[in-house]
Structures are given as structure tokens and as C-alpha cells.
C-alpha positions in Angstrom: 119.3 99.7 158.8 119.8 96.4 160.8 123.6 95.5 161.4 123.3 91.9 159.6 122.0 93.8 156.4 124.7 96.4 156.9 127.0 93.1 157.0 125.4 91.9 153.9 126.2 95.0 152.2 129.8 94.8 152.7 130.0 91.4 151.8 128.1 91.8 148.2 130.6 95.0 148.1 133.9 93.0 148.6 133.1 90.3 146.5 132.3 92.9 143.7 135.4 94.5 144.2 137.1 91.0 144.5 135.4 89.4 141.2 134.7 92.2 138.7 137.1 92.5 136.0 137.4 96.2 135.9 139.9 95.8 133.0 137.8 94.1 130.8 136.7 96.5 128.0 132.9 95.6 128.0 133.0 96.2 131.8 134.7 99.5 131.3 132.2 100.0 128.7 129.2 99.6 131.3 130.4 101.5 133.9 131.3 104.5 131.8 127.5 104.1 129.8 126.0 104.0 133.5 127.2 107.2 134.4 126.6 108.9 130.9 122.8 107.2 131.4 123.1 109.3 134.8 124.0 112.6 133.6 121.3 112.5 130.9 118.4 112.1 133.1 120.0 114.5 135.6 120.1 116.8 132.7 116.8 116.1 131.1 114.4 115.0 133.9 115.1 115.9 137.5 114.6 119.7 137.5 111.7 120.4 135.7 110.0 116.9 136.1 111.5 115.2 139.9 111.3 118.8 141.6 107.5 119.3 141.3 106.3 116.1 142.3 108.1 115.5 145.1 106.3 119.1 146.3 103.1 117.2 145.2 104.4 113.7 146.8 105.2 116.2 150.2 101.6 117.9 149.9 99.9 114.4 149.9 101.5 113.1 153.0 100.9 115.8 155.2 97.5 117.5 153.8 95.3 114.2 153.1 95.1 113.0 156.2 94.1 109.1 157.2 91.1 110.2 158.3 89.8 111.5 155.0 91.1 108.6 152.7 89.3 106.2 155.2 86.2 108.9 154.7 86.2 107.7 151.0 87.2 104.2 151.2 85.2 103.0 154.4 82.5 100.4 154.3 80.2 102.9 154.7 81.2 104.9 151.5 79.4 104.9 148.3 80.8 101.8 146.4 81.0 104.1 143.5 83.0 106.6 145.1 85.2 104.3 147.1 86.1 102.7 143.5 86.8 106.0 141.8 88.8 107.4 144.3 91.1 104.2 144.5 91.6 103.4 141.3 92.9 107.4 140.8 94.7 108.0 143.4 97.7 107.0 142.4 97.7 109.3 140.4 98.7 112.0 142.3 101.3 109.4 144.5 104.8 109.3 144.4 105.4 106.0 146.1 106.6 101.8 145.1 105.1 98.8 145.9 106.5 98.5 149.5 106.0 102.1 150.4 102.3 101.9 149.7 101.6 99.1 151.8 101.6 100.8 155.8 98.8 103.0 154.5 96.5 100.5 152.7 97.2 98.2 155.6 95.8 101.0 157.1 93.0 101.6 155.4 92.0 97.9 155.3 92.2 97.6 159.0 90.2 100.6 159.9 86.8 99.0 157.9 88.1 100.1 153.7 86.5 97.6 152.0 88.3 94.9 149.9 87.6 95.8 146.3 88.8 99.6 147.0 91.5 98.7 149.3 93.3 97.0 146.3 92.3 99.3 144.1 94.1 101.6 145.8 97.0 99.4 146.9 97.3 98.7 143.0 97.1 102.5 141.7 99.6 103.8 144.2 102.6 102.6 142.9 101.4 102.2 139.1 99.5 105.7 137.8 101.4 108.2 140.2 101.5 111.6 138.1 105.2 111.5 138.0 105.7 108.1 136.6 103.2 109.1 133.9 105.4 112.2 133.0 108.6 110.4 132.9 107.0 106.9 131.3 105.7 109.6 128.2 108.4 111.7 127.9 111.2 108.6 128.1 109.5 106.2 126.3 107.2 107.6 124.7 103.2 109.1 124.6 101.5 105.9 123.1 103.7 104.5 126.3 102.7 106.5 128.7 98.9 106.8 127.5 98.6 103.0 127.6 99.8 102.6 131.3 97.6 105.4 132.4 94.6 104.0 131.0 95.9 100.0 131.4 96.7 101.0 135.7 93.2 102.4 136.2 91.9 100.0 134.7 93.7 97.0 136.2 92.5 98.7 139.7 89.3 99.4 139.0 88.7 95.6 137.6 91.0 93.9 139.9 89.1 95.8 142.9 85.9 94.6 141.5 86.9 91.1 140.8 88.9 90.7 144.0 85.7 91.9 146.4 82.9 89.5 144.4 85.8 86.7 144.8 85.6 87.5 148.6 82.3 88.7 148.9 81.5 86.4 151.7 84.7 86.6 154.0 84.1 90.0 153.7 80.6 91.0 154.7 80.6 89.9 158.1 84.4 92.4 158.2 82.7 94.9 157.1 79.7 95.1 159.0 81.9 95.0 162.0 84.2 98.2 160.6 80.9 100.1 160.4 80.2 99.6 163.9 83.5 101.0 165.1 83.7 103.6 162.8 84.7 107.1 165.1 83.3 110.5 164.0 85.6 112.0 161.4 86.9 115.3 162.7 86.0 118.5 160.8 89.2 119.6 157.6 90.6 123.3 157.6 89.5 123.6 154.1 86.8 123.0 152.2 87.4 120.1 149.3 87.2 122.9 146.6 90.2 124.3 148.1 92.1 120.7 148.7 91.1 119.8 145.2 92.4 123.3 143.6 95.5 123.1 145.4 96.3 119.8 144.0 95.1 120.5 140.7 97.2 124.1 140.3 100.4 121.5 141.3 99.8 119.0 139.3 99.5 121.7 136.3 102.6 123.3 137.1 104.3 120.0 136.9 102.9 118.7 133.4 103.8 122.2 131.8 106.8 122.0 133.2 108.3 118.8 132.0 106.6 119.6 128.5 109.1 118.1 126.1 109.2 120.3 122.2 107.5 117.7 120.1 109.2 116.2 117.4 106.9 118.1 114.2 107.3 122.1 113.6 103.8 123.3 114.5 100.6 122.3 116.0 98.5 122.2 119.4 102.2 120.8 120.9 104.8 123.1 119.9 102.4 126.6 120.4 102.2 124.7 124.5 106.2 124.5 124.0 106.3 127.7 123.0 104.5 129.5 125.9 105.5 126.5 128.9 107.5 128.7 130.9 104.8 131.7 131.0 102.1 129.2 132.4 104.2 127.8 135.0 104.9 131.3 136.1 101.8 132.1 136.0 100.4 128.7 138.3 103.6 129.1 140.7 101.5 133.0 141.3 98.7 131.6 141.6 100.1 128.5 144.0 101.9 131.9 146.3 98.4 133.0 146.6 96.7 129.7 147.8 99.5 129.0 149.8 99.3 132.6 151.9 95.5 132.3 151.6 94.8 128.8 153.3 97.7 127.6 154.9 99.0 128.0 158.1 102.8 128.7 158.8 103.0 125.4 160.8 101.4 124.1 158.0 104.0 125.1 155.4 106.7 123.9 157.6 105.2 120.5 157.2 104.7 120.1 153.9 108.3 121.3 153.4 109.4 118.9 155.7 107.4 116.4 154.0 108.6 116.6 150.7 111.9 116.6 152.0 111.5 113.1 153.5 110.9 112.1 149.7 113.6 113.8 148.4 115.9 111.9 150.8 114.0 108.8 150.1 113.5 108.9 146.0 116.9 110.6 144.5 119.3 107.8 145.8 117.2 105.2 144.6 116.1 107.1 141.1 120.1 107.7 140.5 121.0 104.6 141.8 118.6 102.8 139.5 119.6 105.0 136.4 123.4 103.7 137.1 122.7 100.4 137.4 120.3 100.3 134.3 122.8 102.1 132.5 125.7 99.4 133.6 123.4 96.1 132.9 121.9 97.5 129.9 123.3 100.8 128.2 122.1 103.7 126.7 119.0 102.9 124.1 120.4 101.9 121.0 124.0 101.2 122.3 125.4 98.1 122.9 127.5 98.6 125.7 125.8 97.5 129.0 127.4 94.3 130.6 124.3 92.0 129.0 124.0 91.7 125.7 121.4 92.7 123.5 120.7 89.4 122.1 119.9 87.5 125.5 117.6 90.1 126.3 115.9 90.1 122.6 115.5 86.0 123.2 113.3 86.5 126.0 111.1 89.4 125.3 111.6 90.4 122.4 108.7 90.2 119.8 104.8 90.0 120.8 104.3 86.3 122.0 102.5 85.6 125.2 105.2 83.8 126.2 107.3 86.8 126.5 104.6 89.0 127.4 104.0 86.4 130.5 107.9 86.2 131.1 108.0 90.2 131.1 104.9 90.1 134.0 106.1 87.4 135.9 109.5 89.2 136.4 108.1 92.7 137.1 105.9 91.0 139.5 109.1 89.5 141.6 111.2 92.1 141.3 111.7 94.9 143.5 111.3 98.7 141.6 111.6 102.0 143.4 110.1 104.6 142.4 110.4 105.6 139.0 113.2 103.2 138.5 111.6 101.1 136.4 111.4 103.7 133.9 115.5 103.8 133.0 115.5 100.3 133.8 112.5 99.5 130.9 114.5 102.3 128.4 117.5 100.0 128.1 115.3 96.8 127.6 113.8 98.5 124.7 116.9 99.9 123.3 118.6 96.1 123.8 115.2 94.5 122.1 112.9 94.1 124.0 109.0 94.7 122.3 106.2 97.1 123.2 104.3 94.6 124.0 106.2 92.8 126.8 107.3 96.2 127.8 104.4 97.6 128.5 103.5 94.7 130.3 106.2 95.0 133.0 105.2 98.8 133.5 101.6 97.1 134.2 103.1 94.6 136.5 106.3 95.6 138.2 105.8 98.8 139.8 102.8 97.8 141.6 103.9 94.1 142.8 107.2 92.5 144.2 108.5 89.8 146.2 109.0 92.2 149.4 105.3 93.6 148.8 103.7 90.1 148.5 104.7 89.1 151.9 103.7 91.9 153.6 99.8 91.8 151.5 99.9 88.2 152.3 100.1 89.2 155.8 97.6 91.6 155.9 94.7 89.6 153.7 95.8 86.6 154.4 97.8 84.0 151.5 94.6 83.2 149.3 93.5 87.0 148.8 97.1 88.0 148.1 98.3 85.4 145.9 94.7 85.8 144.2 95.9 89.4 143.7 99.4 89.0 142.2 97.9 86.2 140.0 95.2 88.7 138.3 97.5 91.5 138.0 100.4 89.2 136.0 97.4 87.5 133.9 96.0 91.2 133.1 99.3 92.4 132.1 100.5 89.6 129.8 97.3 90.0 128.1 97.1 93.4 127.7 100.7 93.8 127.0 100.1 91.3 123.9 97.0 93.0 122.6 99.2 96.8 123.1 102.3 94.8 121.0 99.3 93.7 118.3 98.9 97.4 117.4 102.3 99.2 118.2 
């Protein structure tokens, strides 16, 4: 951390401590419901959710190397396979908006093409498997369905549209990439193992955060039922993989790995839930510092206009990872509609005001304003036609 934005931070500190009016009973309110907001999702969400993907988050930094992603995304991929693997990664990504950017900054140097690049740069931060969990078991499945299928989407058409935009700029780029393209060096394991591994993970981790549904029987509550005996049964069969095709270097890495998340996700998650809990309260409860009533003015309901005011400020904001999900849970509960929620999820996680600077950077300022400008169009519309039906 710099020293001026260590100076920053004292100053925003002492002015809080100097301004506030602790003794104010809504601001005692606030506080108290950001801390309540805090233990509930330690209770409910970090062991059994947080835990297993920051393993997976860990795996994916240290065992998919550069090499391999540019394999897949080059300009000498299959378009087909370069667009499917972007718009899906994210899936299996634990990172924000600004933490995906050194890698498809990356990617796009080293000869990715356009249209995947932002496909990719566009999935990381929206469709991780964690943010999926927590979006369906927080706010809902129609929720969480509807911003797994809206992000790969959005990346697979704003790939697409961005590369026949820019078809021309970048042919000669491409061509070029081609040409300097170095020989790939051989993997450890076969892609059958990788994609196993990953899969056996990522298994574990949606069995694990299985909530009991709401009804008395069904498909649901018989998974409930028997959660704990399939994750014990995947974490065997993860030992095995594990002593089978990995290294003990290896281990040590990924390990390390998913430590460097742990130190980099937690503090923000918990720092987001207390924050969300301060402006906005618990769902249902009016005791945040804002009251429900502003917050129903602007997005509440299904209009576009508050489905393009709910895009437009998840595209400037800044969310870290998985923050947006507390953040989004005491909109709803102050009144804020499906629609224009669903909307943010769309738009915020994958763009902010940091993020744009750095893509403008990169691509240059018409490709990345082109970018922000599809992805807030594509939400507020899609966020309106998801309010028309929920």
C-alpha cells in the first residue's frame, strides 16, 4: 500500500470518528445490524460454501497455467472453442473485476483474440462457481439460475459483438500473434485428469453448501438428506487424485495458493457484509443508516429507468468478490425489485471505475468504453424482461 493512500485512510478514518453521531439511535441501530449481518453469513456461508472454493480458486492459479489458457484462447484456436472456454470459465473463478484484468491483459497481449479475450474478461468476475452458490442460496434459485445463464450469455454475445465491431483493427493483430506464437510446453497430466480434478471440487463444494429446501420431500430434501455422505465420499476420492497425480511440491503450491485467496477474499467478504449491513440492514429490517424508501424510489419496481440506474451503478462501482451478494440482499429487503436487481448482479461484478481504466489501457478507449456500454445496455434489458416474469 502506497503511503499517500495509507494517509487517505487515516484521514476518511478521523473524519468518521470526528462526524458520526455514534449516539444517535439509527446509527446505533446500523452498526449493531452490521455486525448481526456478519455473524449470519459467518454462520451460514463461510464453512461449507467460502472453504471449498477458495481450494478451487488456489487449484486454478497454480495448476492452469498461462500457457494453456493462451492454448485455448490464441488466434490460432478454434473460434468455437476459444468462445466456449471464455465464456465458462468464470465459472470455476474466484476473482472481481480488477483482479481479472493482469491475466486477460495477458492473454490479449500474447495473440487471444478480441471476442474471447472479453469473453473471458467478462465471465471471470460474473459466473465464478462461488458467486453462483452464494447468489442461489442468499437470494434465491430463480436468482442465481438467471445470472448463470444471463453471464454466459452476456460473454458469449458481447465477445461476438465486440470482435465483428473490431474485426478490422484486429486482423492484422492477430496475424502478427500467430507468427510469434512459441511452442507450448508438454502438461504433467492429461486433460481428463485436469478436468476430473476440477470437476470432483467443484462437486464437493455444491453438495456442500446444499441448503434443506423449503418443502418436506422431493429430488431436494432426499440430496439434503444424504449431503454429508457424498462430500465424504468426493473428499476420498479427491485424497486419491491428489496422491495419484500430484507432486509434493505441487501440493505445497496449491496450498500456498489458496492461501493467498484466503488472505485476499475474507477481509473484503466480511468487510463488505459489515458495511452492507450498516448502510442497509438485515432483509426485511429497517435499521441500516438509509432508509428503505430512498432506496425503493430508485429501483424499486420494473421500469427501465431503474433497471438502467441499477446497471449504470454496478458498472461504476467497485465490488469484491462476492460482496455484491450481501450488498444486493439488503437492497432487496429495503425495496429494491428483481428486476433491477438482477441487473446489477449482471453489471457490477464484472465492470468498475478502477477496471475501466485499466481495459481502456489495454484495448485502447473506443474498445473499452464500447465494452462497458454493451454490458450496462444488456443488463438493463435483461434485468427488465427477468422483473416482467418474477
Amino acid at each position: 500500500m502506497k503511503e499517500r493512500d495509507k494517509l487517505l485512510g487515516l484521514v476518511l478514518l478521523f473524519l468518521a470518528a470526528y462526524f458520526i453521531p455514534f449516539g444517535h439511535p439509527r446509527v446505533g441501530k446500523a452498526i449493531l445490524e452490521g455486525f448481526l449481518m456478519l455473524q449470519n453469513y459467518a454462520q451460514e456461508h463461510v464453512l461449507f460454501c467460502l472453504i471449498p472454493a477458495l481450494f478451487i480458486a488456489g487449484a486454478i492459479s497454480y495448476f492452469v497455467s498461462q500457457q494453456a489458457v493462451i492454448k485455448y484462447f490464441g488466434g490460432g484456436a478454434k473460434k468455437w472453442v476459444a468462445y466456449l472456454v471464455g465464456s465458462v470459465s468464470g465459472a470455476i473463478l474466484a476473482v472481481c473485476s480488477c483482479t481479472v484484468l493482469p491475466l486477460f491483459g495477458g492473454i490479449y497481449k500474447r495473440g487471444a483474440g478480441l471476442g474471447p479475450a472479453i469473453a473471458f474478461l467478462y465471465s471471470g468476475p460474473a459466473i465464478n462457481i462461488l458467486a453462483i452458490v452464494l447468489t442461489a442460496r442468499v437470494l434465491g434459485w430463480e436468482m442465481g439460475l438467471a445470472r448463470a445463464v444471463g453471464a454466459v450469455s452476456f460473454a458469449l454475445v458481447i465477445g461476438l459483438l465486440m470482435a465483428f465491431i473490431f474485426r478490422n483493427e484486429e486482423r492484422e493483430r492477430l496475424e502478427n500473434a500467430r507468427k510469434m506464437m512459441a511452442e507450448l510446453p508438454e502438461e504433467k497430466r492429461t486433460p481428463l485428469q485436469t478436468l476430473l480434478y476440477f470437476f470432483v471440487m467443484i462437486l464437493i463444494l455444491v453438495f456442500a453448501a446444499w441448503g434443506k429446501p423449503a418443502g418436506s420431500d422431493g429430488f431436494w430434501l432426499a440430496v439434503f438428506q444424504v449431503k454429508w455422505y457424498l462430500v465424504a465420499a468426493l473428499l476420498i476420492v479427491l485424497a486419491y487424485m491428489v496422491w495419484r497425480w500430484f507432486e509434493k511440491d505441487e501440493i505445497s503450491s496449491w496450498l500456498d495458493a489458496t492461501w493467498f485467496f484466503t488472505k485476499q477474499i475474507i477481509p473484503l467478504l466480511f468487510a463488505g457484509v459489515l458495511v452492507a449491513g450498516f448502510l442497509l440492514g438485515r432483509p426485511g429490517l429497517d435499521n441500516g443508516i438509509i432508509p428503505s424508501r430512498l432506496i425503493a424510489a430508485v429501483v424499486g419496481g420494473n421500469s427501465l429507468q431503474a433497471n438502467f440506474a441499477a446497471s449504470l451503478a454496478g458498472a461504476l462501482m467497485y465490488f469484491a468478490t462476492l460482496t455484491e451478494i450481501p450488498i444486493l440482499q439488503g437492497l432487496i429487503g429495503s425495496g429494491m425489485g428483481k428486476g433491477p436487481a438482477l441487473a446489477l448482479l449482471l453489471a457490477g461484478p464484472a465492470l468498475s471505475l478502477p477496471s475501466m481504466l485499466v481495459i481502456i489501457r489495454v484495448i485502447g478507449a473506443k474498445k473499452g468504453l464500447t465494452f462497458a456500454g454493451l454490458v450496462v445496455v444488456m443488463a438493463t434489458f435483461s434485468g427488465w424482461l427477468y422483473g416482467m416474469f418474477f
